[in-house]
PDB file of N, H, CA, C and O in Angstrom:
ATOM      1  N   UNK A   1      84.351-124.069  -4.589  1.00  0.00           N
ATOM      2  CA  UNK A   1      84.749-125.249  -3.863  1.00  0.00           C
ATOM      3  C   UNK A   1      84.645-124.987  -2.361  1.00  0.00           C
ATOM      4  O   UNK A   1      85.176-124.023  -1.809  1.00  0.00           O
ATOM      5  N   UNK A   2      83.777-126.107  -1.622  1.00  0.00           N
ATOM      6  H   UNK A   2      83.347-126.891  -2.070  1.00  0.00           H
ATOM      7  CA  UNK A   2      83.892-125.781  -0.210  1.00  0.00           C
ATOM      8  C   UNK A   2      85.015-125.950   0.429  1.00  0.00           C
ATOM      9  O   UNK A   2      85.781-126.785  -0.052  1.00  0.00           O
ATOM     10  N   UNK A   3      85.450-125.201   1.715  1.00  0.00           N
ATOM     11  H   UNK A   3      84.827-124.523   2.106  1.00  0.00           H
ATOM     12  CA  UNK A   3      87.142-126.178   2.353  1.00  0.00           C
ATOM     13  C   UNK A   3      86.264-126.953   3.338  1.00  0.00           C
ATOM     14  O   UNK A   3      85.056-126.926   3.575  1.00  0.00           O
ATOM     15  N   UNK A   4      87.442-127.755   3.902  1.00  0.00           N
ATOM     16  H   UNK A   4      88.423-127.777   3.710  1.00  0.00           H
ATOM     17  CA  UNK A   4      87.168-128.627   4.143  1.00  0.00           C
ATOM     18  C   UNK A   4      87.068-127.954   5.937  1.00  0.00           C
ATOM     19  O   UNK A   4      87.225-126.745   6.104  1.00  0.00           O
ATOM     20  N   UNK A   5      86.752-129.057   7.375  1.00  0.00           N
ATOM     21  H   UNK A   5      86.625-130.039   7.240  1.00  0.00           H
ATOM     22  CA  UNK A   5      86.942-128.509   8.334  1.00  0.00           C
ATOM     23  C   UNK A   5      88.172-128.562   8.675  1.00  0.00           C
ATOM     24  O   UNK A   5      88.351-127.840   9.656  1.00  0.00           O
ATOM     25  N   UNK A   6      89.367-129.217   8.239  1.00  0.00           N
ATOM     26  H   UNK A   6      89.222-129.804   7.442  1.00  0.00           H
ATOM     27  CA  UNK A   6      90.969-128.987   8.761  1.00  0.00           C
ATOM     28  C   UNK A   6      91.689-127.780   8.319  1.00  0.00           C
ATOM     29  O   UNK A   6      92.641-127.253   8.896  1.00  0.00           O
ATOM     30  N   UNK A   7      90.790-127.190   6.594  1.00  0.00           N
ATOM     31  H   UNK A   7      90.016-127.618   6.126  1.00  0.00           H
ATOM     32  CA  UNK A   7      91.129-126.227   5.938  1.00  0.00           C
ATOM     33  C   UNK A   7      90.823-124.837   7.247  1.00  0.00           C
ATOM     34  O   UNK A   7      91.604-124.053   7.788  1.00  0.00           O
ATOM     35  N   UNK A   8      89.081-125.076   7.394  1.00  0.00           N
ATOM     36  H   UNK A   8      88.447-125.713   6.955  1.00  0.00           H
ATOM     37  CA  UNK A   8      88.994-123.981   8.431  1.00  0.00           C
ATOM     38  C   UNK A   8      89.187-123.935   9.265  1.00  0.00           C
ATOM     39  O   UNK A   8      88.749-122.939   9.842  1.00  0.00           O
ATOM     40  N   UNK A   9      89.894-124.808   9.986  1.00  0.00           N
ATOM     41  H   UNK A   9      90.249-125.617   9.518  1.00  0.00           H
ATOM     42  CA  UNK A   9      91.132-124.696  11.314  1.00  0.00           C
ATOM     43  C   UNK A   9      91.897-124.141  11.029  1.00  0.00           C
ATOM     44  O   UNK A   9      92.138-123.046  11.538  1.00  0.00           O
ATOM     45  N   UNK A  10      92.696-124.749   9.957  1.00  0.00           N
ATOM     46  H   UNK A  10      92.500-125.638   9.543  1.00  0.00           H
ATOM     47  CA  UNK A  10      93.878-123.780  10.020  1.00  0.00           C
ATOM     48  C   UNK A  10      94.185-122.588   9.611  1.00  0.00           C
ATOM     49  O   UNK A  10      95.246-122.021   9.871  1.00  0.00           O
ATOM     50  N   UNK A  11      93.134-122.066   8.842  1.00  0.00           N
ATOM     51  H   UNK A  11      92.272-122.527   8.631  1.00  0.00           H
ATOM     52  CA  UNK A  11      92.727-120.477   8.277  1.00  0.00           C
ATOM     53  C   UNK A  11      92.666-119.839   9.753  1.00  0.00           C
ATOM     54  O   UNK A  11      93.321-118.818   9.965  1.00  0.00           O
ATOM     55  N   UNK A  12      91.892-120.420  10.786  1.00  0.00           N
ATOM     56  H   UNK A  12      91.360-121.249  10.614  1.00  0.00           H
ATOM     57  CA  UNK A  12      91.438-119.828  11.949  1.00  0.00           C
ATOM     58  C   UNK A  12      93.119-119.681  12.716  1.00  0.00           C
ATOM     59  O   UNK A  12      93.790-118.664  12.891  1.00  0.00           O
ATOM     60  N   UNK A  13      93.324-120.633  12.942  1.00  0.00           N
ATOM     61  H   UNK A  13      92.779-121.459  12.799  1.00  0.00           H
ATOM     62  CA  UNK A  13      94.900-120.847  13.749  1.00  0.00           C
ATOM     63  C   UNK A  13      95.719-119.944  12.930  1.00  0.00           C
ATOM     64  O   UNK A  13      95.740-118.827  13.447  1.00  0.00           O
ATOM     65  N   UNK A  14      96.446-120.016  11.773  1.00  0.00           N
ATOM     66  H   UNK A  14      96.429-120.924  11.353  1.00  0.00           H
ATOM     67  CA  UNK A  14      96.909-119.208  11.130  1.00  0.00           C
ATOM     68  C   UNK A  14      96.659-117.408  11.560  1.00  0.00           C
ATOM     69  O   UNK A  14      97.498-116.608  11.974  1.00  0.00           O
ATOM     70  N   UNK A  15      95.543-117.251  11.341  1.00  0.00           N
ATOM     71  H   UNK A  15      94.862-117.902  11.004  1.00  0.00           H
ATOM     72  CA  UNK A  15      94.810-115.698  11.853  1.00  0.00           C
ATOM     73  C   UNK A  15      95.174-115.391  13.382  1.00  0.00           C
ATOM     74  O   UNK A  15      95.245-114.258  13.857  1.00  0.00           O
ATOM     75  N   UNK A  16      95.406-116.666  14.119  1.00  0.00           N
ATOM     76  H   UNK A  16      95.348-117.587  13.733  1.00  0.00           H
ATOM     77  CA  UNK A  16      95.240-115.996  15.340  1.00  0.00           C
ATOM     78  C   UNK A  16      97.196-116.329  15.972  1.00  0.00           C
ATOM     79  O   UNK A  16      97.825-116.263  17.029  1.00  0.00           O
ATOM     80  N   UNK A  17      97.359-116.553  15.054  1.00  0.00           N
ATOM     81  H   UNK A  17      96.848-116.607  14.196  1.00  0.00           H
ATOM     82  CA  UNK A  17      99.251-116.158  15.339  1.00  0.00           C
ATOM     83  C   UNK A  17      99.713-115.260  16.071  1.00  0.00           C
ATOM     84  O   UNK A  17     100.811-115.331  16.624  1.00  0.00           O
ATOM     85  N   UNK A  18      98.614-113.940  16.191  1.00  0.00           N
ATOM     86  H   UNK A  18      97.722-113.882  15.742  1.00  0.00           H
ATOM     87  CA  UNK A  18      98.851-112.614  16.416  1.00  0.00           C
ATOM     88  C   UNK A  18      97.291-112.726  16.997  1.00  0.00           C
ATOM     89  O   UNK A  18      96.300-113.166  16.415  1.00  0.00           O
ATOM     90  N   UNK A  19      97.415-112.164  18.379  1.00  0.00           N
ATOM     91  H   UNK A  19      98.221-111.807  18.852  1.00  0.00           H
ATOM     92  CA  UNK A  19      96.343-112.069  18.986  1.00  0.00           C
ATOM     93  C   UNK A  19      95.075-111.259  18.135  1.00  0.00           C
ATOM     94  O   UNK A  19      95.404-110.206  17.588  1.00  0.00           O
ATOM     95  N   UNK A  20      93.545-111.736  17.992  1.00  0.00           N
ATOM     96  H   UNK A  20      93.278-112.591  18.436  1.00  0.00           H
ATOM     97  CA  UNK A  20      92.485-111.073  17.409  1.00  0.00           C
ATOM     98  C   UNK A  20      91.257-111.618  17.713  1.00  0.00           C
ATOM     99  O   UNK A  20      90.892-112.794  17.738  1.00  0.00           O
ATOM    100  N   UNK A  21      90.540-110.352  17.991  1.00  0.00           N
ATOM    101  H   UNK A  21      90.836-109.397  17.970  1.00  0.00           H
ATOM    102  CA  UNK A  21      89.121-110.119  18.052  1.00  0.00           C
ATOM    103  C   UNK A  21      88.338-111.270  17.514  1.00  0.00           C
ATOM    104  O   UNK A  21      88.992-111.802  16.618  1.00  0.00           O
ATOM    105  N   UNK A  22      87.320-111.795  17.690  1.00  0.00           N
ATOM    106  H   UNK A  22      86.789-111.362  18.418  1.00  0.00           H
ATOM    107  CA  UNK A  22      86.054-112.732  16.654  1.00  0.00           C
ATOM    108  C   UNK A  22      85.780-111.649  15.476  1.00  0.00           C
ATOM    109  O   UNK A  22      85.673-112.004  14.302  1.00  0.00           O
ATOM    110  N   UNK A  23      85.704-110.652  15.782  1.00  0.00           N
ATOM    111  H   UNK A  23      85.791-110.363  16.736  1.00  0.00           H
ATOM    112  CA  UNK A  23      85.384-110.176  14.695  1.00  0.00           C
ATOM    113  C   UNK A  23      86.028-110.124  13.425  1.00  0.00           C
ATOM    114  O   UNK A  23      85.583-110.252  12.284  1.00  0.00           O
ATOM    115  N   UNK A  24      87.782-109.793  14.105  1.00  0.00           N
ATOM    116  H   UNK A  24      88.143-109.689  15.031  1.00  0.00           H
ATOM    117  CA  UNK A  24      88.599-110.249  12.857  1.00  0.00           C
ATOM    118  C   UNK A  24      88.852-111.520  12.355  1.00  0.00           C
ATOM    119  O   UNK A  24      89.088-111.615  11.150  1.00  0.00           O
ATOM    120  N   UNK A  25      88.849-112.322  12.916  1.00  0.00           N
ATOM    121  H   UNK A  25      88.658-112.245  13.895  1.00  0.00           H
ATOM    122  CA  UNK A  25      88.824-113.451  12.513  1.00  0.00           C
ATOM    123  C   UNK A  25      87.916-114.441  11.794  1.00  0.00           C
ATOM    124  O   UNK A  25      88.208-115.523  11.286  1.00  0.00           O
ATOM    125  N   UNK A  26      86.459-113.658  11.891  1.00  0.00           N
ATOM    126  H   UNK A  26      86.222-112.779  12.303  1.00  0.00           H
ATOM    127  CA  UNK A  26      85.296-113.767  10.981  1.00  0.00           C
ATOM    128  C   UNK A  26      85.823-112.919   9.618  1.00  0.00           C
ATOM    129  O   UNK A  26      85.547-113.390   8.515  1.00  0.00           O
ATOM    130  N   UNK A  27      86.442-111.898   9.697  1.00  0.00           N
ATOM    131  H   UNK A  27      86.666-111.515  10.593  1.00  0.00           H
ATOM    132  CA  UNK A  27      86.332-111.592   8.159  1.00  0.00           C
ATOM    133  C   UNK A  27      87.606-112.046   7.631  1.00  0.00           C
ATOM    134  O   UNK A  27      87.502-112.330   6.438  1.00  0.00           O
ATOM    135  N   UNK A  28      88.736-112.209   8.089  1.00  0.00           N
ATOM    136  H   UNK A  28      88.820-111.979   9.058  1.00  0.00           H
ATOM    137  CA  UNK A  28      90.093-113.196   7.692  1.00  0.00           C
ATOM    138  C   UNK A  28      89.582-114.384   6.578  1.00  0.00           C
ATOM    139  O   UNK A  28      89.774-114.682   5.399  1.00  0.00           O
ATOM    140  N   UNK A  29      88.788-114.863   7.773  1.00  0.00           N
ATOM    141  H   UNK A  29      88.632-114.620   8.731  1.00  0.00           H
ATOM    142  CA  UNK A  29      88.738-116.534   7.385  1.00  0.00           C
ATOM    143  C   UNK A  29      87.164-116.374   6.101  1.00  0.00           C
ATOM    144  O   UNK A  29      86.656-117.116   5.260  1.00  0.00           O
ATOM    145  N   UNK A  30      87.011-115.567   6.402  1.00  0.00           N
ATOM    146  H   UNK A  30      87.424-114.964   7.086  1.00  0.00           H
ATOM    147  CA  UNK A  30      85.511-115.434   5.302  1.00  0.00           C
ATOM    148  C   UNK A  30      84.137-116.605   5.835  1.00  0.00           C
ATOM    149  O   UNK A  30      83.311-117.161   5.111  1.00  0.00           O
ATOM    150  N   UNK A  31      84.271-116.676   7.071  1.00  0.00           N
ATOM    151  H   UNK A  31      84.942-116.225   7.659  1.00  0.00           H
ATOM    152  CA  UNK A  31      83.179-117.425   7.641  1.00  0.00           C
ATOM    153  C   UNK A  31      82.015-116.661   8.285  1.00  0.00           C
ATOM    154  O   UNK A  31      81.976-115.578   7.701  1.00  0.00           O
ATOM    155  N   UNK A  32      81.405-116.694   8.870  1.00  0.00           N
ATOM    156  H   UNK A  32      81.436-117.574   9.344  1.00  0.00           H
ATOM    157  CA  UNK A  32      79.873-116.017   9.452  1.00  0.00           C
ATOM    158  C   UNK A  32      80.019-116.218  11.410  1.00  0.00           C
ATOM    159  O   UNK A  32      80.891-116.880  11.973  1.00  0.00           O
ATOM    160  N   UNK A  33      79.435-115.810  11.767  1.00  0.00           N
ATOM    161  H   UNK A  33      78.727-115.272  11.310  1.00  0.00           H
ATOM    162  CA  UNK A  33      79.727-115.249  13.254  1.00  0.00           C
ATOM    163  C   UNK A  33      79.453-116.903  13.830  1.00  0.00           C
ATOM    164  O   UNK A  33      80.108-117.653  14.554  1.00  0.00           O
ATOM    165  N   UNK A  34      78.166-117.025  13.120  1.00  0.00           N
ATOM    166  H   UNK A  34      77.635-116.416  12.532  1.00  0.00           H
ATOM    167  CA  UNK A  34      77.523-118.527  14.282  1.00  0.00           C
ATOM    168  C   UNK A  34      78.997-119.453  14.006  1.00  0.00           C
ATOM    169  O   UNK A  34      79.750-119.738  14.937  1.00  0.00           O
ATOM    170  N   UNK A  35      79.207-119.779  12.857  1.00  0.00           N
ATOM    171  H   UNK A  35      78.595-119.547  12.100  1.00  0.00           H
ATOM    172  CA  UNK A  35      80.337-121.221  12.445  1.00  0.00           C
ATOM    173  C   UNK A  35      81.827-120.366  13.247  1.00  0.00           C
ATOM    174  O   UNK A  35      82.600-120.884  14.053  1.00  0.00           O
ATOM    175  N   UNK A  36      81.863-119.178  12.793  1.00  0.00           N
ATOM    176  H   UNK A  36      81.235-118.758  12.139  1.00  0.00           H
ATOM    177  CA  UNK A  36      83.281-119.067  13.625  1.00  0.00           C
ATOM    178  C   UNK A  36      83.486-119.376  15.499  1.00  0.00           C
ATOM    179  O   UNK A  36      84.469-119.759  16.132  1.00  0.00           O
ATOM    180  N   UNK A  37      82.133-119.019  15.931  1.00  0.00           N
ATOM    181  H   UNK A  37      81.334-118.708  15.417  1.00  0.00           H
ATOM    182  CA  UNK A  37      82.013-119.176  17.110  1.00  0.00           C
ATOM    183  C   UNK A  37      82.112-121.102  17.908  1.00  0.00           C
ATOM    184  O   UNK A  37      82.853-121.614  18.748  1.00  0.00           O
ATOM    185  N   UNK A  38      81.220-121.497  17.270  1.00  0.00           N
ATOM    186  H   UNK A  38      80.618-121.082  16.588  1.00  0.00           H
ATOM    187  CA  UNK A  38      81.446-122.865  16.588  1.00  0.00           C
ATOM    188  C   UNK A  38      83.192-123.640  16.771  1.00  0.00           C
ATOM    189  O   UNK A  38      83.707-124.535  17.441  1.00  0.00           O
ATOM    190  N   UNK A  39      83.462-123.001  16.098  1.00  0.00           N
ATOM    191  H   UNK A  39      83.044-122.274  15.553  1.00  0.00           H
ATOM    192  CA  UNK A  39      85.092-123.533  15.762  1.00  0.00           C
ATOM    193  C   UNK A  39      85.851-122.438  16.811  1.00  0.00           C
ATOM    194  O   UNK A  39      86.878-122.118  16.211  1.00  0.00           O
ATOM    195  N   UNK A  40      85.832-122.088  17.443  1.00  0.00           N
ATOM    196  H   UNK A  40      84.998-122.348  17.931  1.00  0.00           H
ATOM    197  CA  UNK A  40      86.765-121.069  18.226  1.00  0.00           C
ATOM    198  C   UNK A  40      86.511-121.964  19.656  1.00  0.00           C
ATOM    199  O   UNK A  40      87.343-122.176  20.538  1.00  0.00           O
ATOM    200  N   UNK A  41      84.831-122.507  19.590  1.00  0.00           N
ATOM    201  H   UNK A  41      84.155-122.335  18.874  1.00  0.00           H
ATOM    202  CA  UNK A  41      84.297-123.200  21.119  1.00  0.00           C
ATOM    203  C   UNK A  41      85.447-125.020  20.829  1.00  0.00           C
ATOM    204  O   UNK A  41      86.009-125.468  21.828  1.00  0.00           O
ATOM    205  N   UNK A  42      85.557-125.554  19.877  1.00  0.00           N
ATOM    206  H   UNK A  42      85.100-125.189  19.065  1.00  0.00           H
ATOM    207  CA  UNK A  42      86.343-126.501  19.402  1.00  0.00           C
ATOM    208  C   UNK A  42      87.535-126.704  19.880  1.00  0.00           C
ATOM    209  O   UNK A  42      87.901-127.573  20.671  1.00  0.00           O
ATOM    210  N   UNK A  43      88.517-125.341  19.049  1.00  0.00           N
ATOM    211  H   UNK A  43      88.219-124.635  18.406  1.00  0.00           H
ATOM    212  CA  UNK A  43      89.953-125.555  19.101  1.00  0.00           C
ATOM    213  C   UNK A  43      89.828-124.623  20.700  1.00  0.00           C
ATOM    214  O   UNK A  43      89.541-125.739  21.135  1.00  0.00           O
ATOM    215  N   UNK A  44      89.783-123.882  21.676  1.00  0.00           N
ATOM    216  H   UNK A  44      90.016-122.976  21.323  1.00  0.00           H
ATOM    217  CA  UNK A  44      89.801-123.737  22.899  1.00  0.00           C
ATOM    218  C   UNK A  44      89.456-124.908  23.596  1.00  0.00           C
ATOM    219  O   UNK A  44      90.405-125.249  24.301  1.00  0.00           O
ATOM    220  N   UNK A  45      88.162-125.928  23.727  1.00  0.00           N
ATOM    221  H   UNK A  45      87.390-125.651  23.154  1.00  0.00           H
ATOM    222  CA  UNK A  45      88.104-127.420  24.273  1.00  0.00           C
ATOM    223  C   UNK A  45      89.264-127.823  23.858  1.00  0.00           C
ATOM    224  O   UNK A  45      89.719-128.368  24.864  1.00  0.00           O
ATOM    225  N   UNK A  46      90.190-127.933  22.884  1.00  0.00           N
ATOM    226  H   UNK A  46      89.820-127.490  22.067  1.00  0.00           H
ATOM    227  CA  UNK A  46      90.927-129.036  22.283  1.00  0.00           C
ATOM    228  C   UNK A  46      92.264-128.681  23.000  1.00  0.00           C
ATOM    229  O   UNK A  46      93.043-129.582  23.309  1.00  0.00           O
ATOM    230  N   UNK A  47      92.545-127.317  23.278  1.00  0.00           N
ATOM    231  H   UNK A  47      91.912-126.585  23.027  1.00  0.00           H
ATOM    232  CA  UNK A  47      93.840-126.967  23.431  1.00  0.00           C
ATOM    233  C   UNK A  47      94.583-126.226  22.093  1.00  0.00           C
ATOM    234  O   UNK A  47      95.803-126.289  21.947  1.00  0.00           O
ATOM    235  N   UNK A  48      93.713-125.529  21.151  1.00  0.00           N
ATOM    236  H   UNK A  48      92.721-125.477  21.270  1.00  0.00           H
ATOM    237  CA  UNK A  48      94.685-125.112  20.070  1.00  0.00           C
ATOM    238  C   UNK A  48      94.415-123.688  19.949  1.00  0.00           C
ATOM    239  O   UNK A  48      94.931-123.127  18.983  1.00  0.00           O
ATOM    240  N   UNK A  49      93.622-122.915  20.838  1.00  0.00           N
ATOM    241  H   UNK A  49      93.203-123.370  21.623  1.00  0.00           H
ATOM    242  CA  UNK A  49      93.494-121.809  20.840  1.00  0.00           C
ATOM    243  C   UNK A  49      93.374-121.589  22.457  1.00  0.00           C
ATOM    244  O   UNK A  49      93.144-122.555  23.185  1.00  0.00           O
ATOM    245  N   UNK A  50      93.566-120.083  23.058  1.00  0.00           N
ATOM    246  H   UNK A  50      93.753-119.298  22.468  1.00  0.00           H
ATOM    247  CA  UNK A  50      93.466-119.944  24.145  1.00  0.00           C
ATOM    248  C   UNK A  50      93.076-117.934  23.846  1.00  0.00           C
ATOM    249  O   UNK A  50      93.487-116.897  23.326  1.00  0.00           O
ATOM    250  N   UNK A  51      91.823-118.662  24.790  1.00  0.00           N
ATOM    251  H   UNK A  51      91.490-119.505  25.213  1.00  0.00           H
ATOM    252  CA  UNK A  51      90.841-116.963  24.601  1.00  0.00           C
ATOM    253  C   UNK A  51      91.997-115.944  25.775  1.00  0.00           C
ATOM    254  O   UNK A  51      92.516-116.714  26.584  1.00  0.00           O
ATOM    255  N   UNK A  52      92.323-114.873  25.926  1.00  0.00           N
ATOM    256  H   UNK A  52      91.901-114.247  25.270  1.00  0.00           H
ATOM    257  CA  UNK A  52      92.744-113.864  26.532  1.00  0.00           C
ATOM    258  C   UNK A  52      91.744-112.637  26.543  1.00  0.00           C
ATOM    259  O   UNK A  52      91.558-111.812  25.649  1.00  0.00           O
ATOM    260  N   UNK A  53      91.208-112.723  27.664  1.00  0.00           N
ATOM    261  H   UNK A  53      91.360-113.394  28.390  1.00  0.00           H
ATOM    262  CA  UNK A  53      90.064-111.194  27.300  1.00  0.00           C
ATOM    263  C   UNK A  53      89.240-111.528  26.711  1.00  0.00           C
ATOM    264  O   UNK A  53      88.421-112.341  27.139  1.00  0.00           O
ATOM    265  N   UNK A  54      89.187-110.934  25.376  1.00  0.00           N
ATOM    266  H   UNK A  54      89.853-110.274  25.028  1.00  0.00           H
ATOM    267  CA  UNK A  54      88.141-110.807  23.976  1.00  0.00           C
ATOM    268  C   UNK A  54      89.524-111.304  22.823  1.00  0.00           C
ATOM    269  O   UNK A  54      89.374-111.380  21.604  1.00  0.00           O
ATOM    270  N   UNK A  55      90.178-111.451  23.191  1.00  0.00           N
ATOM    271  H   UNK A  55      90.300-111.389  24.182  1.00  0.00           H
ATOM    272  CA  UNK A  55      91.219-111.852  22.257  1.00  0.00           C
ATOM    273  C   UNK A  55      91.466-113.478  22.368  1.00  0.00           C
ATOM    274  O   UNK A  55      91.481-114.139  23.406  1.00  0.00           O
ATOM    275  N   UNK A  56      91.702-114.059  20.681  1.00  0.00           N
ATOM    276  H   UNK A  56      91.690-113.522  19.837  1.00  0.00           H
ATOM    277  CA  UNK A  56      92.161-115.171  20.832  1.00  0.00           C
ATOM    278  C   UNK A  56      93.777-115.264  20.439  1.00  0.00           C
ATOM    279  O   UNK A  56      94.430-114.370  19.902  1.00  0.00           O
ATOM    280  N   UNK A  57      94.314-116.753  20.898  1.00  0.00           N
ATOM    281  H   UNK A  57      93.783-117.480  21.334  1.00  0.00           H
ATOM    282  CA  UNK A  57      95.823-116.730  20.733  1.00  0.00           C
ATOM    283  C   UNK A  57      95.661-117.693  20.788  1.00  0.00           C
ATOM    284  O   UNK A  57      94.934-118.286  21.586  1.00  0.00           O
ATOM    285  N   UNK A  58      96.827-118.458  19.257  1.00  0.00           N
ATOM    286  H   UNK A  58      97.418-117.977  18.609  1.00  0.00           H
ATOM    287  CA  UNK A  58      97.490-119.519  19.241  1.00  0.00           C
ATOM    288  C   UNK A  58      98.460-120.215  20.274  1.00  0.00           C
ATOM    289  O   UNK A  58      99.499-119.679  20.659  1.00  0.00           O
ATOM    290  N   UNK A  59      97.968-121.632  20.744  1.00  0.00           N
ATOM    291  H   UNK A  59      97.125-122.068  20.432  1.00  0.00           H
ATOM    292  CA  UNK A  59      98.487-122.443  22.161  1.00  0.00           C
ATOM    293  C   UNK A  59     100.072-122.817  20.963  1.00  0.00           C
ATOM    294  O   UNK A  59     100.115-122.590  19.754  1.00  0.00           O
ATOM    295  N   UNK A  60     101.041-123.347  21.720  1.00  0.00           N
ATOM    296  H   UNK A  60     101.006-123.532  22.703  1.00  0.00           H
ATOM    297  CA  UNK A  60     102.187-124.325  21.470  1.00  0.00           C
ATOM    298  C   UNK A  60     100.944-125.599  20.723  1.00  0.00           C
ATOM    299  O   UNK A  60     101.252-126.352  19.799  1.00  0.00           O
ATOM    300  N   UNK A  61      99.833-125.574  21.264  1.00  0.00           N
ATOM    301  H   UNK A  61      99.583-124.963  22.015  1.00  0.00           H
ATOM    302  CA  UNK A  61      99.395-127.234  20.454  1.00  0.00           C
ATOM    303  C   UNK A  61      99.004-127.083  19.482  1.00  0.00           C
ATOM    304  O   UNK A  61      98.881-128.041  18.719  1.00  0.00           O
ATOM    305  N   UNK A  62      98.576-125.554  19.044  1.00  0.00           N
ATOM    306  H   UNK A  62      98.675-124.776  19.664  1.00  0.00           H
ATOM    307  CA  UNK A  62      97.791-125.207  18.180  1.00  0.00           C
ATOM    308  C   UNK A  62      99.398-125.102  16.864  1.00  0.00           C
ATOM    309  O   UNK A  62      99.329-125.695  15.787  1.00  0.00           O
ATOM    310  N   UNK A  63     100.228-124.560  17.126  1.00  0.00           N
ATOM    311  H   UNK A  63     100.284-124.079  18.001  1.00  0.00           H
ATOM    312  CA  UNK A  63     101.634-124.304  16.631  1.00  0.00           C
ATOM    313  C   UNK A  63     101.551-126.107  15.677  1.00  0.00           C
ATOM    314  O   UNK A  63     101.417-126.462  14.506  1.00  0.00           O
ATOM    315  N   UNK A  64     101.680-126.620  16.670  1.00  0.00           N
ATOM    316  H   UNK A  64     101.789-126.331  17.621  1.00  0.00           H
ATOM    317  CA  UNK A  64     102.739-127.794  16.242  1.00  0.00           C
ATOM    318  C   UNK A  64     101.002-128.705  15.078  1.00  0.00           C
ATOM    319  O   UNK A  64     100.871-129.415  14.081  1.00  0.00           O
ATOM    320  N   UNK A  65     100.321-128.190  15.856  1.00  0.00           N
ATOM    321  H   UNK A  65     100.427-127.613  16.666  1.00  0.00           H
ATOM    322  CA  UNK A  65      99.052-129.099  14.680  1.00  0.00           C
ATOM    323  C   UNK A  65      99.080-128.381  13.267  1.00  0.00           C
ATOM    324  O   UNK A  65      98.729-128.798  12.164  1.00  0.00           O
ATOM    325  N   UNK A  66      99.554-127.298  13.618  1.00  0.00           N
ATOM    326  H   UNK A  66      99.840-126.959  14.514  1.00  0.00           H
ATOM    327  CA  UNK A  66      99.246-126.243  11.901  1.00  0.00           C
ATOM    328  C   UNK A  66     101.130-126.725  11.328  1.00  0.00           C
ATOM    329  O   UNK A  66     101.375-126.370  10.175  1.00  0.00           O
ATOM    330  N   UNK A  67     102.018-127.278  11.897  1.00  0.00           N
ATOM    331  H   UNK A  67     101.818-127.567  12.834  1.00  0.00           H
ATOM    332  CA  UNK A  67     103.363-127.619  11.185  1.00  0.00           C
ATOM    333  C   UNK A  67     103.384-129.175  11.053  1.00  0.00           C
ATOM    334  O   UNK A  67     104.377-129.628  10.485  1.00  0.00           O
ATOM    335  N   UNK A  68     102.398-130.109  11.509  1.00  0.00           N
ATOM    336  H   UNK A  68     101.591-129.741  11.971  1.00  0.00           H
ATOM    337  CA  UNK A  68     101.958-131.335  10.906  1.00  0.00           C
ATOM    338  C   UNK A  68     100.514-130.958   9.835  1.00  0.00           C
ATOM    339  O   UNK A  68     100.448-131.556   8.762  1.00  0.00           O
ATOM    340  N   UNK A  69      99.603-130.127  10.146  1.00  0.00           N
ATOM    341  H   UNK A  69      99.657-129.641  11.018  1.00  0.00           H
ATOM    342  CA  UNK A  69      98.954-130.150   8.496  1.00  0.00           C
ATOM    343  C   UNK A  69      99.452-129.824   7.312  1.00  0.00           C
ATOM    344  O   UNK A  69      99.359-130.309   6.184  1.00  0.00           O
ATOM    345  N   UNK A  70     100.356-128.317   8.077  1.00  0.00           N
ATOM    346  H   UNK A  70     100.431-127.923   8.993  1.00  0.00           H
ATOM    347  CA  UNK A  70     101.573-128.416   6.697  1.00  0.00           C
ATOM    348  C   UNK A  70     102.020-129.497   5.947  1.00  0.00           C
ATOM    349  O   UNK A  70     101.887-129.651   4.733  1.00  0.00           O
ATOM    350  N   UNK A  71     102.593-130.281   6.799  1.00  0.00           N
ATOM    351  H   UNK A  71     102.701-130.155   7.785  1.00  0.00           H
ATOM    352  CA  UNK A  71     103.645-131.741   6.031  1.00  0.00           C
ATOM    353  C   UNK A  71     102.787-132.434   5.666  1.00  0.00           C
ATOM    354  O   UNK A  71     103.175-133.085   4.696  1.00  0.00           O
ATOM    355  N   UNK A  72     101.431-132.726   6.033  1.00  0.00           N
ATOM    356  H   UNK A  72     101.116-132.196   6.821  1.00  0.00           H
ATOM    357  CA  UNK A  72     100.593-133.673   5.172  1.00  0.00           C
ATOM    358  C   UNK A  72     100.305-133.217   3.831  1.00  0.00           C
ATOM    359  O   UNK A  72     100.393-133.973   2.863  1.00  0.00           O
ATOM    360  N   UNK A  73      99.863-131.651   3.715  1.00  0.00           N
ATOM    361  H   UNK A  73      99.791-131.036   4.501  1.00  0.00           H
ATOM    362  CA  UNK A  73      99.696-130.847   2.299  1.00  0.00           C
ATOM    363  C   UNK A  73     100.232-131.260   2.209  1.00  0.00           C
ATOM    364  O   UNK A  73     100.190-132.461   1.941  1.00  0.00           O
ATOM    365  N   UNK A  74     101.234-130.546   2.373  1.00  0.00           N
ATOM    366  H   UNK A  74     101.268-129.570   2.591  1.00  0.00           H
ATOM    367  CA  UNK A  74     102.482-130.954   1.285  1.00  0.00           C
ATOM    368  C   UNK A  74     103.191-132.705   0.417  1.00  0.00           C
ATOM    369  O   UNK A  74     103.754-132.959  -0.647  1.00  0.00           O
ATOM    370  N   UNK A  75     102.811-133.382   1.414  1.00  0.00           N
ATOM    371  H   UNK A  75     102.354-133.176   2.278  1.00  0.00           H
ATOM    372  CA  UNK A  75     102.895-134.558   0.848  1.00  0.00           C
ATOM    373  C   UNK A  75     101.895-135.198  -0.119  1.00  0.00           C
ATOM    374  O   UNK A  75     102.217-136.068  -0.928  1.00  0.00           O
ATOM    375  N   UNK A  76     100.222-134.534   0.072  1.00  0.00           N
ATOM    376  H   UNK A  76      99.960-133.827   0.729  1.00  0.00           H
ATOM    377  CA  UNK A  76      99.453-134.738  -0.830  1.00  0.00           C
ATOM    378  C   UNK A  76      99.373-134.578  -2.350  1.00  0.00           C
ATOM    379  O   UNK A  76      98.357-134.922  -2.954  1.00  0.00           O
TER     380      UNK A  76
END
């Protein structure tokens, strides 16, 4: 089954709770370098990740979007 792209947001956000490399976060999420790069260029435009160095880190916007996808799962 493919996920979906909100699935691989929040696999990505989730992973980066704790500051990490692209590299880790390519093998976390089980995605490939081009699509993770892809989605890392996304949620940084958006405000839900914030690069440090070579390191990424979860924003406060990125927080509160992964505790409203929660409540939608969950209501699904």
């Amino acid at each position: 089954m493919n996920r979906g792209r909100i699935d691989i947001i929040t696999d990505i956000l989730n992973v980066c709770k704790e500051q990490q490399n692209k590299t880790r976060i390519v093998y976390k999420t089980n995605l490939n370098f081009n699509l993770t790069g892809k989605y890392l260029d996304l949620l940084i435009k958006n405000g839900l990740l914030e690069r440090e160095k070579k390191k990424y880190v979860i924003t406060d916007k990125g927080r509160t979007f992964l505790e409203k996808a929660k409540e939608i799962s969950l209501q699904s």
